[in-house]
C-alpha positions in Angstrom: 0.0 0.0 0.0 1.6 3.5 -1.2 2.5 6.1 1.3 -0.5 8.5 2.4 1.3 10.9 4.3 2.7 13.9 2.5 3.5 17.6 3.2 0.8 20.4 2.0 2.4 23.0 -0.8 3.4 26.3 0.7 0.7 27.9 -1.3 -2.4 25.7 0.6 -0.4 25.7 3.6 -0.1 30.3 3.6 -4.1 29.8 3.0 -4.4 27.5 6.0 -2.3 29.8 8.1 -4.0 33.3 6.4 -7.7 31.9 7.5 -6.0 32.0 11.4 -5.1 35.7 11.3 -7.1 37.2 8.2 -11.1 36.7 8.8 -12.6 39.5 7.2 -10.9 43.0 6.3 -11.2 44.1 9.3 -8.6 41.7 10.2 -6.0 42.8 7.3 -6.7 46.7 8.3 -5.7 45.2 12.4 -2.7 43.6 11.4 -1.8 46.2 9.1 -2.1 49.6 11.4 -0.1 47.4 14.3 2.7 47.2 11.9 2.4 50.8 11.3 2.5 51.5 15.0 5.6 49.4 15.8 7.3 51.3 13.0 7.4 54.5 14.8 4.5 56.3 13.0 3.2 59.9 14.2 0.8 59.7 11.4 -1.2 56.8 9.8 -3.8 56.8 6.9 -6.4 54.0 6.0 -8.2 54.1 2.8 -10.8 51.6 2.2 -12.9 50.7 -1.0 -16.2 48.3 -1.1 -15.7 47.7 2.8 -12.3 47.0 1.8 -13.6 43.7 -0.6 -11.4 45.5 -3.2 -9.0 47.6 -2.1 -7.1 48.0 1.5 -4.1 50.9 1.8 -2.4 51.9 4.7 0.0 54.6 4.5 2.5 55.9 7.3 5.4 57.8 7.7 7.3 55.5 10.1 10.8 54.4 9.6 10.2 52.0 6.3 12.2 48.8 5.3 15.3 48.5 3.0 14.8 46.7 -0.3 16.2 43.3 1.1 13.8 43.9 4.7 10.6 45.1 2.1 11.5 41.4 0.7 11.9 39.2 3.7 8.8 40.7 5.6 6.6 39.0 2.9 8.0 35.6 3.9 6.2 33.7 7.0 7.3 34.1 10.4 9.9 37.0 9.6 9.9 39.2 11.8 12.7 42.0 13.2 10.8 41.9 16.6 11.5 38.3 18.6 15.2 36.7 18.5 14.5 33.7 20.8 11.6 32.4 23.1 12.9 34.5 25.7 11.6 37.5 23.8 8.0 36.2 24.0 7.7 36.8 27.7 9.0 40.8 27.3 6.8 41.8 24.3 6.7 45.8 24.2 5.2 45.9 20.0 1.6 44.9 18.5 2.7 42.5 15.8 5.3 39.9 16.4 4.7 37.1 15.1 5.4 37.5 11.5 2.3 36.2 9.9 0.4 39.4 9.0 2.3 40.5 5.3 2.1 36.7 4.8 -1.1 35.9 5.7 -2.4 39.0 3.6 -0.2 38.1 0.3 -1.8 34.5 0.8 -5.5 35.2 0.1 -5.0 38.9 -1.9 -2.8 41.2 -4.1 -0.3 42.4 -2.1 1.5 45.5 -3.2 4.1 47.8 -1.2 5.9 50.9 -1.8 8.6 51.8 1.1 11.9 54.0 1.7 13.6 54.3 4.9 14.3 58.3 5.4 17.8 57.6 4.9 17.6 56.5 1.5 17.2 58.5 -1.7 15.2 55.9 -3.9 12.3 53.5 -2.7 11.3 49.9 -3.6 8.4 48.2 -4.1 7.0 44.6 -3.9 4.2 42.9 -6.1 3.0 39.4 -4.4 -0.2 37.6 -5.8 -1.4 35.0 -4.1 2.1 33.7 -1.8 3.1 34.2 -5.6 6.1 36.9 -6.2 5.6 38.7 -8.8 8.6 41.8 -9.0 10.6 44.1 -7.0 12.0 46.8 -8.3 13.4 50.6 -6.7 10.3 53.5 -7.0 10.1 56.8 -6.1 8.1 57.5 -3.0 7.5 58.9 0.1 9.3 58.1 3.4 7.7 55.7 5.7 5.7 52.8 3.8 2.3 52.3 1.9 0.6 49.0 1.4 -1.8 48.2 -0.5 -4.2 44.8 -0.1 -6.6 44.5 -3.7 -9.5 41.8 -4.3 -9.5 39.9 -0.7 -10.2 36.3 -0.6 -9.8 36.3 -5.4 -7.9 32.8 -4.4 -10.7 31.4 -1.7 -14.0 32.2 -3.5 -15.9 30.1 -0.5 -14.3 32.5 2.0 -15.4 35.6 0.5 -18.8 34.2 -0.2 -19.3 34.6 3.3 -18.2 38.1 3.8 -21.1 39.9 4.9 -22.4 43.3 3.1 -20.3 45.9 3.0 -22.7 47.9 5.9 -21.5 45.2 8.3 -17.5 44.4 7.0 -17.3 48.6 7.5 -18.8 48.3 11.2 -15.9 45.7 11.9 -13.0 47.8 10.1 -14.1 50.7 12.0 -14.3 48.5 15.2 -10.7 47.9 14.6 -9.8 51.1 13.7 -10.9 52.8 17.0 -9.1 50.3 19.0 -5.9 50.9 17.8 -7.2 54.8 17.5 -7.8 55.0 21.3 -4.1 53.1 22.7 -2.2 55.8 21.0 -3.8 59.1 21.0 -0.7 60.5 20.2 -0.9 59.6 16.8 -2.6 61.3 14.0 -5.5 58.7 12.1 -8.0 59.3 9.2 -10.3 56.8 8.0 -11.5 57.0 4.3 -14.4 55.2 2.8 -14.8 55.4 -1.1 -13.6 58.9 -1.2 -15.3 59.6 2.1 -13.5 60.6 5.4 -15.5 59.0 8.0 -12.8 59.7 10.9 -9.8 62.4 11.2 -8.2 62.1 14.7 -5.7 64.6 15.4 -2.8 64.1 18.1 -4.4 64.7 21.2 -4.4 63.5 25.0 -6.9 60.3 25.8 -9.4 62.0 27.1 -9.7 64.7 23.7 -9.1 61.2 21.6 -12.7 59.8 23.2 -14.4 62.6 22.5 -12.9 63.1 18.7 -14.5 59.3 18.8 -17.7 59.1 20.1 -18.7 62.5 20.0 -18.7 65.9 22.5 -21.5 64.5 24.2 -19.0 62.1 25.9 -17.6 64.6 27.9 -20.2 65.4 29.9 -19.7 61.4 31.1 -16.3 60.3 31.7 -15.2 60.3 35.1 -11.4 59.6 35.5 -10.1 56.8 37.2 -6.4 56.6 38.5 -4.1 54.5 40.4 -0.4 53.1 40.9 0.6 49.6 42.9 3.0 47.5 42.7 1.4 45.0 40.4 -0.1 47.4 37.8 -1.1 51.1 37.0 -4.5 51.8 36.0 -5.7 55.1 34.2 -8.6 56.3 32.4 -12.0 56.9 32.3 -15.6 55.7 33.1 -19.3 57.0 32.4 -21.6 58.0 35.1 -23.9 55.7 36.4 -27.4 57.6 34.7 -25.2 57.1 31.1 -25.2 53.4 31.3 -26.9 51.3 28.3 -28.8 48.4 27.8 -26.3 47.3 25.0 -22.7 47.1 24.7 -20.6 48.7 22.8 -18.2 51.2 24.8 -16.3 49.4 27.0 -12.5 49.0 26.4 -9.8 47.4 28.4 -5.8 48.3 27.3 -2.6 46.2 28.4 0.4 48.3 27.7 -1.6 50.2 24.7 -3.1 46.7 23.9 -6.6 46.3 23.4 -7.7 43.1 25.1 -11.2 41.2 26.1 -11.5 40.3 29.8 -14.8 39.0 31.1 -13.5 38.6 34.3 -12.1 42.3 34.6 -14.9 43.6 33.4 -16.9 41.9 36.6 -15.0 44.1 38.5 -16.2 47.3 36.6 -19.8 46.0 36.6 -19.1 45.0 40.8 -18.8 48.7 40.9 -21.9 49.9 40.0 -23.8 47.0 42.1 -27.1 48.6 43.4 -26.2 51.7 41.5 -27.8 50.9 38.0 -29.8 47.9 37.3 -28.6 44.9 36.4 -29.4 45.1 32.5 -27.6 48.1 31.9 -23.9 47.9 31.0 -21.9 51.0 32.0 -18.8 52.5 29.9 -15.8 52.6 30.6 -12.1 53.2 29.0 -9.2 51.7 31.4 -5.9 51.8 30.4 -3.3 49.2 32.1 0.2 49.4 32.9 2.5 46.4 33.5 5.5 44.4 33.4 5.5 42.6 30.1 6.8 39.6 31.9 3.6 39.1 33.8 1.2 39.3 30.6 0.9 36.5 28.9 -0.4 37.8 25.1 0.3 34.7 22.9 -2.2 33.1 23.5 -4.8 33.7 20.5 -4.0 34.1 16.7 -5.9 38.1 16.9 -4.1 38.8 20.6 -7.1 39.5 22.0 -7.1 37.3 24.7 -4.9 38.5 27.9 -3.7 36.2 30.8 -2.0 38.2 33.7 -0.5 36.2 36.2 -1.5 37.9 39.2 -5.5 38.5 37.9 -7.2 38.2 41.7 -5.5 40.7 42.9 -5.6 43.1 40.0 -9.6 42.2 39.8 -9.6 44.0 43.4 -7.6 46.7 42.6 -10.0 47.3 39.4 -12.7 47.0 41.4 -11.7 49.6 44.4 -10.0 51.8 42.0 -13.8 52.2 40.3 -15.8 52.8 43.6 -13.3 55.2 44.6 -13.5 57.4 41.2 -17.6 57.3 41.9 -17.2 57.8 45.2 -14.9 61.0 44.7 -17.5 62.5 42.3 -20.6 62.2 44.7 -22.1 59.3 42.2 -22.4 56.6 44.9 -24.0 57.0 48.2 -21.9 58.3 50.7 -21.5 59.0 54.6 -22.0 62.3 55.1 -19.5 63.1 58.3 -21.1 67.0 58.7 -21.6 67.5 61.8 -24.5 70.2 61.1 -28.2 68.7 62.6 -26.4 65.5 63.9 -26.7 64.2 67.6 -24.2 65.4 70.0 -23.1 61.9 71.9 -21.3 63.4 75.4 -18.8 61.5 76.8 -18.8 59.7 80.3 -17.3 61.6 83.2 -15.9 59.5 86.0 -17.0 61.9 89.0 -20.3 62.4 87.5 -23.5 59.6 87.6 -25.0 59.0 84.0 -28.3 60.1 83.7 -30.8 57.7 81.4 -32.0 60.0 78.6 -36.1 60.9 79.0 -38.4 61.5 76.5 -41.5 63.6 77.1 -44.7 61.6 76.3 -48.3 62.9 76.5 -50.5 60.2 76.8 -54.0 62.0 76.5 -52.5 62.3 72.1 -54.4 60.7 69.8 -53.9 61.3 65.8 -57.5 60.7 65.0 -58.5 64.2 66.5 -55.8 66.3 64.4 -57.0 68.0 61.2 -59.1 65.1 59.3 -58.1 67.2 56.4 -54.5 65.4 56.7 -56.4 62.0 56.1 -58.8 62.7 54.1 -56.8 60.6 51.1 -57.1 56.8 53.4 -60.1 57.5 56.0 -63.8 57.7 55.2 -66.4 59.8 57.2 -65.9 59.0 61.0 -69.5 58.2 61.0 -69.7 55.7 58.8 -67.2 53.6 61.0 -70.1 51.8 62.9 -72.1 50.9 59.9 -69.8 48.2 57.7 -72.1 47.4 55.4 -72.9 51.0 54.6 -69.1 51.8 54.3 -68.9 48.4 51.9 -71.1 50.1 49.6 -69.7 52.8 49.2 -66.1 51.2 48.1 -68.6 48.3 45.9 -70.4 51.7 44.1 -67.2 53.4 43.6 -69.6 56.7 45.2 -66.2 58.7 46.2 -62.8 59.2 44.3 -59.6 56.8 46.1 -56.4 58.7 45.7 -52.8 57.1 46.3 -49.9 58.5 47.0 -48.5 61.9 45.5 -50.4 62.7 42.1 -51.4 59.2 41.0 -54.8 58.1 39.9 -55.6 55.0 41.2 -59.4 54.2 40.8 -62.0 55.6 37.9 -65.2 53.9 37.8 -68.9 55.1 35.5 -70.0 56.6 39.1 -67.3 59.0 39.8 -68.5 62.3 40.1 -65.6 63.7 38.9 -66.1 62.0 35.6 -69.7 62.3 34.4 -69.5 62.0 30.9 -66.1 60.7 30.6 -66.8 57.0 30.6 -68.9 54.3 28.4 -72.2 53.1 29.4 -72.1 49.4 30.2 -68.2 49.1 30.4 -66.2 47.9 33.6 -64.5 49.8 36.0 -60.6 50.8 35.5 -58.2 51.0 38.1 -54.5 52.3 37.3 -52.3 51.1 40.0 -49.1 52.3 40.5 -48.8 54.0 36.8 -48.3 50.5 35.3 -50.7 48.4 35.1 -54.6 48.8 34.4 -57.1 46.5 36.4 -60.2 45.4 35.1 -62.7 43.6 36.4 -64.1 40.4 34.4 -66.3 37.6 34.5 -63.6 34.9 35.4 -61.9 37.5 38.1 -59.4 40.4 37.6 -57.8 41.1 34.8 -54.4 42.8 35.0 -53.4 44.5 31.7 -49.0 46.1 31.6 -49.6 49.5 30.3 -46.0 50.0 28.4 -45.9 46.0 27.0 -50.0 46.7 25.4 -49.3 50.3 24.1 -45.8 48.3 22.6 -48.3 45.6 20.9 -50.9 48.6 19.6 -47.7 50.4 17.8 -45.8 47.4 16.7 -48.8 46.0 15.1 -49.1 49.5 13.3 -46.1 50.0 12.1 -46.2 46.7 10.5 -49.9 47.4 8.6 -47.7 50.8 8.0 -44.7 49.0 6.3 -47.0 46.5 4.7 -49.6 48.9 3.1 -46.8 51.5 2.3 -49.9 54.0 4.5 -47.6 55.9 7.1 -48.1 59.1 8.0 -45.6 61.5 8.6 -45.4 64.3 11.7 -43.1 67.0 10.2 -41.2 69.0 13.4 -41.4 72.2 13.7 -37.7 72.6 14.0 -36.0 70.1 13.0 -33.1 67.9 15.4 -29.5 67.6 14.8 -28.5 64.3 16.2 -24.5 63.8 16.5 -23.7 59.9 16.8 -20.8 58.1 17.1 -19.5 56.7 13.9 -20.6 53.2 14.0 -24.3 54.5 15.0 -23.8 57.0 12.2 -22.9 54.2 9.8 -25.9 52.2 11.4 -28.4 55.0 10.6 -27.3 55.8 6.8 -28.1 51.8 6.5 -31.2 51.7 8.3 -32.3 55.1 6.5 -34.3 54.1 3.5 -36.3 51.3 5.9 -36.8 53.6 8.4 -38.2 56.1 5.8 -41.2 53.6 4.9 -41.9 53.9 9.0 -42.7 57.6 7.8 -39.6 59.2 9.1 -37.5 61.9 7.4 -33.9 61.4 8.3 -31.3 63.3 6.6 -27.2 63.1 6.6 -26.2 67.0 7.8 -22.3 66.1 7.5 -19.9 63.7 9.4 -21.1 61.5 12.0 -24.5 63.7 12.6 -28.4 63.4 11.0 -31.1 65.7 10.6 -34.4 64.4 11.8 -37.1 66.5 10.0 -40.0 64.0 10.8 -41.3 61.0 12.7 -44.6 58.6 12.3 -47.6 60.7 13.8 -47.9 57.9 16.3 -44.6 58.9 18.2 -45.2 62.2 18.3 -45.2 62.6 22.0 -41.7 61.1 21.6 -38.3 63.2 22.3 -36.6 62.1 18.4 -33.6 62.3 19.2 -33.9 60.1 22.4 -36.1 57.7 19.9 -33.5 57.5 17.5 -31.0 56.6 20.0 -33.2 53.9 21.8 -33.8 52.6 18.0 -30.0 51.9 17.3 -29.5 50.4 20.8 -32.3 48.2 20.6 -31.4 46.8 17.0 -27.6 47.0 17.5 -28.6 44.1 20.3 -31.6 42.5 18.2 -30.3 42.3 14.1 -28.9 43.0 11.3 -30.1 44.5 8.0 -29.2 41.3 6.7 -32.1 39.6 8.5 -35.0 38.3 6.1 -37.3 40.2 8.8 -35.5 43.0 9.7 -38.1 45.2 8.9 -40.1 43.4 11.8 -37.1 44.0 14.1 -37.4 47.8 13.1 -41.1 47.9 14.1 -40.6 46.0 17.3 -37.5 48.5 18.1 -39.5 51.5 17.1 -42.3 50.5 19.4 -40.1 49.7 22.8 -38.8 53.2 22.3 -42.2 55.1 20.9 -44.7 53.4 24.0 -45.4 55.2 26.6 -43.1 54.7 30.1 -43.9 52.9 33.4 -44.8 55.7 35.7 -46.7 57.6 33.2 -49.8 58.7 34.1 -53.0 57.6 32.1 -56.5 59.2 32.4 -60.0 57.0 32.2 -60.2 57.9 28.1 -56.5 56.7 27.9 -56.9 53.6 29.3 -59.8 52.7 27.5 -57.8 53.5 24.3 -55.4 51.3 25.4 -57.9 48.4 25.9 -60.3 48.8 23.2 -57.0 48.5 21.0 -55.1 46.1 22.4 -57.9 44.0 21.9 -58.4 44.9 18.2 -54.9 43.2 17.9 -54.4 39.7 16.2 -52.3 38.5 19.2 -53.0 40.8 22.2 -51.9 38.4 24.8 -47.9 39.0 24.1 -45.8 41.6 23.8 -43.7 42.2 20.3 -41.0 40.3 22.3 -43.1 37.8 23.4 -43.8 39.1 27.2 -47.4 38.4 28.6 -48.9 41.1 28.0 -52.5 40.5 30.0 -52.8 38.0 32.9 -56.1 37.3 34.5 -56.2 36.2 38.3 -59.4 33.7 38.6 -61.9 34.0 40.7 -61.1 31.1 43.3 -57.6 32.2 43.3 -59.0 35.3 45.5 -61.6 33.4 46.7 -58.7 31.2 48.6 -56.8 33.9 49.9 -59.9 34.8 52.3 -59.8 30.9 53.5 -59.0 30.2 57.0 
């Protein structure tokens, strides 16, 4: 029987390897920028075309390669950064391995143009494929420019799977604002088929955050700060009322690394216990500082993945370094140690008996013959008191108005004085408790009805008759809002524009990273826009993609959670007989558009067995 065994041609093998490092081009634009880092760059240029499908150029002005290194760096695991294994365990750079020029002239065209500063006269290097195609001297600029064309031309099932270029352009930008936020001191731009979506001057880490996500940032950050002798942590993190349902701004950095840590970012979230509730996720940007030797980054092809050798105690530094940056802005609860209106506690003389404190009682008090003005809102007519079943019937007929607490209406029924004329003949009593929920009385017992989830059913099934029909109405505002978003939401909203239009908005683009909302669907026009819109990216950043066969139906359901009316919100007898009489004109009124119960009815021998003895 012949041999089976054999070695794999360099060519399949590079593939192989390329599919480790190089996923998507946001991976190529990663690999490539790192390079450009470790090379000593003050200034570094990405230019993209088709979500970089077809074209990928980085250009920098760091220290460039010689004609022989402009070679060699082509060739796998070259590098100029690791001499022996020793090195791995005191890695200062980004890239080190020598796989990223490799892996990209694997699976693309690969072309680049370099000259050291030194040098008069430049060279370039054309590799298609692992293939080498020429090298020759050029005339060009100091530092180096690379250019990746036609991604994946070699592996057609690879770039199959790319995703649209919506999507690939989310994940390059991703990348890019990584890299963006470790060194602030260098100058970035971002271009997009002739578009500059980013330009981030030199600037300090704070200024770099807000050239990022926007000047509204500002307003948010609280800095954190702290030396040991295991690590140094700096940075920043948002105040607990800024925390979001999704995530999305929160960024750990190892020695200008960016790295994922679940168990870190436990320690962020520990901070904020009982500060913000447990589905929001607040942001935060935290720089650490440590000895190479005790970070472990090998251990993932896209060094991601960080293993510190000392991560309990640093997870209680993190931790107590957070609590005290809230705590020194008055955003936790705190002791209040002024000694204005507090009790004086004397201290115990030795020549002097202690005397036990007294407190002046009059026992002939009684509340009940106070003001019955102050409860008039729990206590009926003190004459009434010895007559029960008179008193019964007065709470059966509904005959006087029951208030709650503060402002709230708690009780409307057909015989309230208060509202003659306001409610329908032959309909059942409604009872808002608590500004969230309606009760009802039925036939099998009492129906309770969640205000926000039914109002979220009514709109949801609207906007879908809306999209369906192509019927929406548009509410034009008066003035219209300028909304500035950060660049992946601004991204998100120039794709979701056109399906959001057929909702009846009117969204324009008024310049880099900000929209003009001119109008809304007439249903949400109670809404703030701008705080819709926002809700709206949030809720389908976390919920799809505009790749989904029913995205539309994600839009609607996104639209509705942030156009419904809010727990707490009061509703009058009309309002909550809208609410019924359309929630129950919908095809599936029992659920919410996320499938919550939307309507639960408690039976009448369920009360009936609470009164048991």
């Amino acid at each position: 029987m012949a041999d089976i065994i054999h070695l794999l041609p360099d060519s399949v093998a590079n593939q192989i390897a390329a599919g480790e490092v190089i996923q998507r081009p946001a991976s190529v634009i990663k690999e490539l920028v790192e390079n450009s880092v470790d090379a000593g760059s003050t200034v570094i240029k990405v230019i993209v075309r088709d979500a970089g499908k077809n074209l990928i150029q980085v250009i920098d002005n760091g220290c460039g390669m010689s004609e022989t290194d402009a070679r060699m760096a082509c060739e796998r695991h070259a590098t100029s950064k690791i001499r022996d294994a020793g090195d791995l365990f005191s890695i200062n750079t980004l890239g080190f391995r020598g796989e990223a020029l490799a892996s990209a002239a694997a699976i693309a065209e690969m072309e680049i143009q370099t000259r050291r500063h030194n040098d008069d006269v430049g060279t370039v290097v054309e590799i298609k494929g692992s293939r080498f195609i020429r090298q020759e001297p050029v005339a060009c600029q100091a530092g180096c420019m690379i250019s990746i064309k036609n991604l994946f031309f070699n592996v057609p099932a690879r770039r199959k799977f790319l995703k649209t270029n919506a999507t690939e352009l989310k994940h390059i930008l991703i990348e890019f604002q990584r890299i963006a936020l470790a060194y602030p001191a260098i100058e970035f731009s971002l271009q997009q088929d002739g578009s500059e979506l980013l330009h981030l001057p030199a600037s300090h880490h704070k200024q770099r955050l807000i050239h990022v996500f926007g000047k509204s940032l500002n307003q948010q950050l609280v800095e954190v700060s702290t030396q040991t002798d295991l690590v140094n942590i700096s940075g920043f993190i948002a105040k607990p009322e800024f925390a979001k349902k999704t995530p999305g701004e929160q960024f750990f950095f190892i020695n200008n690394r960016f790295m994922r840590h679940p168990y870190f970012h436990k320690a962020v979230t520990r901070a904020f216990d009982k500060i913000i509730s447990p589905e929001l996720v607040p942001s935060y940007f935290i720089y650490f500082t440590a000895d190479p030797g005790s970070v472990d980054v090998n251990i993932h092809p896209t060094k991601t993945e960080i293993k510190f050798e000392n991560e309990a105690a640093i997870w209680q530094i993190l931790c107590a370094t957070a609590r005290e940056a809230l705590g020194k802005f008055n955003l936790v609860p705190s002791i209040d140690f002024n000694n204005e209106g507090s009790i004086e506690i004397p201290f115990h003389k030795r020549d002097k008996e202690p005397v036990s404190p007294e407190i002046p009682l009059n026992p002939g008090y009684t509340p009940f013959k106070n003001d019955p003005g102050t409860f008039r809102h729990r206590n009926p007519d003190s004459n009434r008191f010895g007559n029960w079943e008179e008193l019964y019937r007065g709470f059966e007929s509904a005959s006087g108005k029951h208030e709650g607490d503060g402002d709230d209406t708690l009780f409307f029924s057909p015989g309230d004085p208060e509202n003659t004329g306001n409610s329908i003949a032959g309909m059942p009593a409604l009872m808002h408790f608590k500004n969230r929920y309606i009760f009802s009385p039925v036939k099998s017992g009492l129906m309770i009805i969640d205000q926000k989830r039914a109002h979220e059913r009514i709109l949801f099934e609207k906007f879908m008759k809306t999209v369906q029909t192509g019927s929406f109405v548009a509410q034009q505002q008066l003035y219209p809002v300028n909304l500035e978003l950060a660049p992946d939401d601004y991204l998100l909203m120039k794709e979701l524009s056109g399906e959001l239009a057929a909702f009846g908005f009117d969204i324009r683009d008024f310049g880099p990273n900000s929209i003009l909302i001119s109008g809304c669907p007439v249903d949400t026009a109670h809404s703030d826009p701008a705080a819709m819109i926002k809700s709206l990216i949030a809720g389908y950043k976390s919920t799809g993609s505009i790749e989904d066969e029913d995205h539309r139906e994600k839009i609607a359901r996104n639209l509705a959670k942030s156009s419904a009316i809010e727990y707490g919100h009061p509703l009058s007898r009309e309002e909550m007989q809208e609410i019924v009489d359309k929630l129950f004109a919908c095809g599936m009124p029992n659920y919410s558009p996320e499938g919550k119960p939307v309507i639960i009815i408690i039976g009448n021998e369920d009360i009936e067995k609470r009164f048991r003895r």
